[in-house]
N, C-alpha and C positions, 0 to 999 in steps of 0.2 A: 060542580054545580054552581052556577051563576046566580044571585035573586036579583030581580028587577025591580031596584031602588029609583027607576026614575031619571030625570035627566039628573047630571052630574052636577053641584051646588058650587058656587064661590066660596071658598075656606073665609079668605079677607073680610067679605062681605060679611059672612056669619060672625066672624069674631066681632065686627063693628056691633051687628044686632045683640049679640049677645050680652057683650059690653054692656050695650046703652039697657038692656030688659035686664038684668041682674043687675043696674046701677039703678033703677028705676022700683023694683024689689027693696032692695038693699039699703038703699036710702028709706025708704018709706017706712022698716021694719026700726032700723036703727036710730031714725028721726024720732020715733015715737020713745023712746029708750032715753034718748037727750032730753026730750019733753019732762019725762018724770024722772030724770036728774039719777039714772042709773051708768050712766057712762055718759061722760066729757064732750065738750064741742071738738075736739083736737082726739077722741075716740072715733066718735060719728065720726067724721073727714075719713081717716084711715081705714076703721071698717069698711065705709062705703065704698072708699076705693078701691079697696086690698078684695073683696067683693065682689065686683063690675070686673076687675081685669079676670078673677077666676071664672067667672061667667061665661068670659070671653073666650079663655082659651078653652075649657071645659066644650062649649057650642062648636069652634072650630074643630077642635077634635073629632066632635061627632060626626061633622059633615063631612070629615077626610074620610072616616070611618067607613061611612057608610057610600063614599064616594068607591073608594077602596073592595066593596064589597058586591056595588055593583060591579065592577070591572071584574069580580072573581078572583080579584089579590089578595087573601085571606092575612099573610104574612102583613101583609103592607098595612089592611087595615089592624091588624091586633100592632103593628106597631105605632101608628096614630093614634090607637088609644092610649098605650103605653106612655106615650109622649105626652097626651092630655091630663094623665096622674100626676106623672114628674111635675107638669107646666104648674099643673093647680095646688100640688108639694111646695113648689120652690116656693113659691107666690107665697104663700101662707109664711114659709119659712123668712124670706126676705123680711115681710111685716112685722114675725118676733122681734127681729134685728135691728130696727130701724127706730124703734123706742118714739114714735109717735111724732116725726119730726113734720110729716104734713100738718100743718095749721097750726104751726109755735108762734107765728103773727095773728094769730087769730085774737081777739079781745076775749074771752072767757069770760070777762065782766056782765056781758049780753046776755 
């Protein structure tokens, strides 16, 4: 059985969108967080970033997904999604790791 998801989407493209709309989220939520002095300027940075890239991959995912889906490659798409877990896994995992080194130039003073 085939569903007809439509013409076929740009993975790349999505990721870009996703990116920038989960950075755009993301910042707004956690900008408000820095406002009332619950988490750091050098927090916000990393959240927002560590954020937008899961966004990103999470959106490409979907669209392989569903790209996948139209086509009737059932394997294909449960493995893009598969891929989208790890991507959004690692990502998260990466930023434990990294102990906040986005915006260690930043003034904090501000």
């Amino acid at each position: 059985m085939i569903i007809d998801t439509g013409d076929e989407r740009n993975v790349t493209g999505h990721f870009v969108s996703g990116t920038i709309a989960s950075g755009v989220f993301a910042g707004s939520m956690n900008y408000a967080k820095y406002k009332k002095a619950d988490i750091s300027q050098k927090e916000f940075l990393a959240e927002t970033v560590k954020t937008s890239v899961q966004g990103g991959v999470g959106t490409a995912a979907a669209v392989a997904t569903a790209n996948y889906i139209g086509r009737g490659d059932y394997m294909a798409a449960l493995t893009a999604m598969s891929l989208g877990v790890v991507g959004v896994y690692a990502t998260e995992k990466l930023y434990e790791n990294i102990d906040y080194k986005i915006g260690d130039s930043v003034d904090e003073s501000k």
